[in-house]
C-alpha positions in Angstrom: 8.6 -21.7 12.6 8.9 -20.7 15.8 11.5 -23.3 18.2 9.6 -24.5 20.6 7.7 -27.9 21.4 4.6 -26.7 21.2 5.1 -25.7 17.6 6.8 -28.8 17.0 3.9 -31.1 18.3 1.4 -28.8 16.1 3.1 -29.6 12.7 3.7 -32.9 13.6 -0.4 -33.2 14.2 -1.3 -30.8 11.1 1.2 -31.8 8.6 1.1 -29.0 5.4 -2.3 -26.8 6.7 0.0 -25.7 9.5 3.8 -26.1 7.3 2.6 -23.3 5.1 1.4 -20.4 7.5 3.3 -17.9 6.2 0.8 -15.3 7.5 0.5 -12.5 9.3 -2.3 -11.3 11.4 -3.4 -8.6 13.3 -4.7 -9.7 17.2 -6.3 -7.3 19.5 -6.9 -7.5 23.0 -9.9 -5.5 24.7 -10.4 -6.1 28.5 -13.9 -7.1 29.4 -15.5 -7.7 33.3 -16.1 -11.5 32.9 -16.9 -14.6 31.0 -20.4 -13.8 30.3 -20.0 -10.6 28.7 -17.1 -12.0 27.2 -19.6 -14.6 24.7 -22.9 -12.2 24.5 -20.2 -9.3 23.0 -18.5 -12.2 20.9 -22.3 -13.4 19.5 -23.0 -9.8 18.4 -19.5 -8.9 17.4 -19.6 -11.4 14.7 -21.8 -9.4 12.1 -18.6 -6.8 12.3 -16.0 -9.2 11.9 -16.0 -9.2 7.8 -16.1 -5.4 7.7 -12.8 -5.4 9.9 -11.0 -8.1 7.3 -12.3 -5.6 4.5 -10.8 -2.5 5.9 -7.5 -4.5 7.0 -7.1 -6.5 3.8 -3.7 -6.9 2.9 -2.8 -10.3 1.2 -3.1 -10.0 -2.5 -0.3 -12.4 -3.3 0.4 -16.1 -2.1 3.8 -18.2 -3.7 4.0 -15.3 -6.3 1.4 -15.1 -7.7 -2.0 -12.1 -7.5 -4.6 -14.9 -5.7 -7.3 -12.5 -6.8 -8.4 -11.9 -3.5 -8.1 -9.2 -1.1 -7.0 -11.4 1.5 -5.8 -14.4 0.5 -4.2 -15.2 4.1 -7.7 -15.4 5.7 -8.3 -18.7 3.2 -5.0 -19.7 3.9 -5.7 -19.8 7.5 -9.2 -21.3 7.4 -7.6 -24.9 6.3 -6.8 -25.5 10.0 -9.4 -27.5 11.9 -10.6 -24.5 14.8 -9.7 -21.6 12.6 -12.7 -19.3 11.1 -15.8 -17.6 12.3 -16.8 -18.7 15.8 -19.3 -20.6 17.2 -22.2 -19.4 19.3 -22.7 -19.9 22.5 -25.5 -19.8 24.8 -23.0 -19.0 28.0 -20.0 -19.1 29.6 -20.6 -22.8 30.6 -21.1 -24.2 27.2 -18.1 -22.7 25.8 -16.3 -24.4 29.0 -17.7 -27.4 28.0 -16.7 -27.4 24.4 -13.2 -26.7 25.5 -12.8 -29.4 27.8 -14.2 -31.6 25.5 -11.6 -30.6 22.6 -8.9 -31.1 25.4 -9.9 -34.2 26.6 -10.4 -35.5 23.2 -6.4 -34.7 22.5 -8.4 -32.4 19.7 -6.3 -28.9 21.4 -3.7 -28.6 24.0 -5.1 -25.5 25.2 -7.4 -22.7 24.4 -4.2 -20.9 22.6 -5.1 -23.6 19.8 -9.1 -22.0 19.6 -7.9 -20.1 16.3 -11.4 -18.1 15.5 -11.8 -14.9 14.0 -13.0 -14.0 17.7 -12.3 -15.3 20.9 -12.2 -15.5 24.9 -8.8 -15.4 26.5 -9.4 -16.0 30.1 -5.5 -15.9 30.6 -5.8 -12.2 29.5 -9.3 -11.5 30.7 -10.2 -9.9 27.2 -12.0 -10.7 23.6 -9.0 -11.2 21.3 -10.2 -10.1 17.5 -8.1 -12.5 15.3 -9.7 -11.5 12.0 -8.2 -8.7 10.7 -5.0 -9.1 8.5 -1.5 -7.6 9.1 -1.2 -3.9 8.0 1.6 -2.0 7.1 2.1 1.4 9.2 1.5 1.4 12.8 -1.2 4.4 12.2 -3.3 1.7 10.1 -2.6 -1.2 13.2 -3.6 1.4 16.3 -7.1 2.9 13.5 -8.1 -0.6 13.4 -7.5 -1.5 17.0 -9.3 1.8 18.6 -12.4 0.9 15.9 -12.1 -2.8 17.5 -12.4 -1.2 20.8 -15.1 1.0 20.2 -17.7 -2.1 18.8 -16.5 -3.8 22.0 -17.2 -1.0 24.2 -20.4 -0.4 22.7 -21.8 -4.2 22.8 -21.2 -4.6 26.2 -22.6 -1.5 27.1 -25.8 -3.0 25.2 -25.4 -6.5 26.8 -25.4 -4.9 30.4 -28.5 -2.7 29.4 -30.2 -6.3 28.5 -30.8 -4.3 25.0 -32.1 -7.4 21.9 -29.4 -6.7 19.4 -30.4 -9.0 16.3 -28.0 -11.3 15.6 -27.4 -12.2 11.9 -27.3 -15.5 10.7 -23.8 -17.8 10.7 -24.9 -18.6 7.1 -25.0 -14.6 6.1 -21.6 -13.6 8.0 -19.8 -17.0 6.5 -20.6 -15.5 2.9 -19.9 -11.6 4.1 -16.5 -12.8 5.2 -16.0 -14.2 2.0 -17.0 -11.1 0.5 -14.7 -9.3 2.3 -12.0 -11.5 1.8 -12.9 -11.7 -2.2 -13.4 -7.7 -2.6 -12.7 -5.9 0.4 -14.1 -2.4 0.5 -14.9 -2.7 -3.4 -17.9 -5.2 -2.5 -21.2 -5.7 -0.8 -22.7 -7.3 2.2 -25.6 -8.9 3.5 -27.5 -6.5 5.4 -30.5 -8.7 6.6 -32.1 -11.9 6.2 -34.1 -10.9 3.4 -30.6 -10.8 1.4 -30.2 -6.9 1.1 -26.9 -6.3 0.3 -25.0 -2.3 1.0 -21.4 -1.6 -0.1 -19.3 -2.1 2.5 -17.7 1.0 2.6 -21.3 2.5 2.9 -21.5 0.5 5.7 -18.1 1.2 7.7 -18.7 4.7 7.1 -22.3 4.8 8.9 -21.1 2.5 11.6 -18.0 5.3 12.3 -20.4 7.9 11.9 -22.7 6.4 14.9 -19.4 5.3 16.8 -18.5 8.7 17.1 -19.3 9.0 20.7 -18.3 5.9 21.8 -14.8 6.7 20.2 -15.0 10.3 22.4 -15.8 8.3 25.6 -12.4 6.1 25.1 -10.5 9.0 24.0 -9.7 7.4 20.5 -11.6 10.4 18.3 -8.1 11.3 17.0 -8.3 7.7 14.9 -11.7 8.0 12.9 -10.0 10.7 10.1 -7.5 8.2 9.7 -10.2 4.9 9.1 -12.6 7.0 7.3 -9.3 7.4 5.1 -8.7 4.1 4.7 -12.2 3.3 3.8 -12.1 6.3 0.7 -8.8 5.4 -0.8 -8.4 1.3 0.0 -6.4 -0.5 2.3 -3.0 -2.0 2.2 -3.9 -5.0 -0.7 -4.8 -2.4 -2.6 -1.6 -0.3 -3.1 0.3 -3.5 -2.9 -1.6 -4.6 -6.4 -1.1 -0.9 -8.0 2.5 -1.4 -7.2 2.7 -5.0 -9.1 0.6 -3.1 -12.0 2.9 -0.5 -12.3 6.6 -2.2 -11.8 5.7 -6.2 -12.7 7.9 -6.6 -9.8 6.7 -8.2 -6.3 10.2 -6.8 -4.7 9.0 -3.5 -5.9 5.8 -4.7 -3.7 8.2 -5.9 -0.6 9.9 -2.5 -0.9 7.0 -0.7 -1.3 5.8 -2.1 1.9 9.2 -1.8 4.0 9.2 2.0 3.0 5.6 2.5 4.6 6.5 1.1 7.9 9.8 2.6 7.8 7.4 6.4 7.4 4.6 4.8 9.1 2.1 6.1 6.1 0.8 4.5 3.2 2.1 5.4 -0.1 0.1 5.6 -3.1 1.4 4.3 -6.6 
């Protein structure tokens, strides 16, 4: 645990949902002109949120044991009390209102305690993406934030054009996150309302494929061989699992992981 007071007074108020985060997450910052954009890109960015936790999964294991899932951090996380998917908002004022209301009812110190998947940060003037777990080479980390950049780019681009993006429902998201968390790029998703579900590598590969030029406008077009990559052969959870097949061994896994980082690629049992 960090040494601070503010850590101090959050264990003291959560007790073991907050004692057991050992969890690592990947946060990414993208600036955006002001508050309103800031919620109409959150609204629509939601739909994408489980296809970044799929592409990022890497938390197989939890106290030593395979938790079946893909990322088992994400269910880990979702105990605290303002963790998980968002809430909508209509505008800027109603989220101001919900936040002063959490402050004032001693609920949160601070926005820095609004842990959703997605999320303002005025301090920063940006959309902070809290979904996607840790990864283990900084070419994985810098794929997934330029891809996190392009969908932002793109939905405010839309927002200022006053384009009607259909939103999906919380109800179809909240069971695509689990999805993603559950299976990661092996699984489905809801598509529409009407319960048609795609793979979800299908659908991170089309989304990439129409991204293309928003990539080329933010100079990030280098990035896309490396996430349609990660899409065709798995992301992090999965070699970590083919290592504990192969060895029985979860410092074999450790290790594994330490050497990517150390040669910033992944290596493949």
């Amino acid at each position: 645990m960090s040494d601070g007071d503010r850590y101090r007074r959050l264990i003291d108020r959560m007790q073991w949902p907050a004692r057991r985060l050992l969890i690592f997450g990947l946060h990414v910052h993208v600036g955006v002109p002001d508050g309103e954009t800031a919620i109409q890109v959150i609204n629509h960015l939601e739909r994408w949120l489980p296809h970044l936790l799929a592409l990022s999964a890497s938390s197989p294991f939890w106290s030593g044991k395979d938790s079946g899932l893909a990322s088992a951090r994400t269910k880990v996380f979702e105990a605290l009390p303002t963790a998980g998917l968002p809430y909508r908002h209509e505008n800027w004022e109603e989220f101001e209102v919900l936040l002063e209301g959490l402050v004032r009812a001693q609920a949160i110190e601070s926005i820095r305690e609004i842990w959703w998947d997605v999320r303002p940060h005025p301090g920063f003037g940006t959309i902070e993406v809290r979904v996607c777990d840790a990864v283990p080479t900084l070419h994985e980390a810098l794929a997934l934030a330029a891809w996190i950049q392009a969908l932002i780019v793109h939905l405010e681009r839309e927002v200022e054009r006053g384009s009607s993006i259909p939103l999906l429902h919380n109800r179809i998201v909240r069971e695509n996150k689990w999805r993603a968390a559950r299976w990661s790029t092996a699984g489905s998703t809801i598509i529409d309302e009407k319960g048609t579900v795609e793979p979800i590598s299908r659908s991170i590969g089309r989304l990439l494929e129409e991204f293309e030029p928003v990539f080329v406008g933010v100079g990030s077009e280098s990035y896309l061989p490396r996430l349609h990559k990660m899409v065709l052969q798995g992301p992090s959870y999965a070699r970590q699992r083919a290592t504990y097949r192969e060895t029985g061994s979860l410092v074999a896994v450790v290790d594994s992981l330490i050497l990517e980082g150390e040669r910033n690629r992944p290596i493949y049992p």
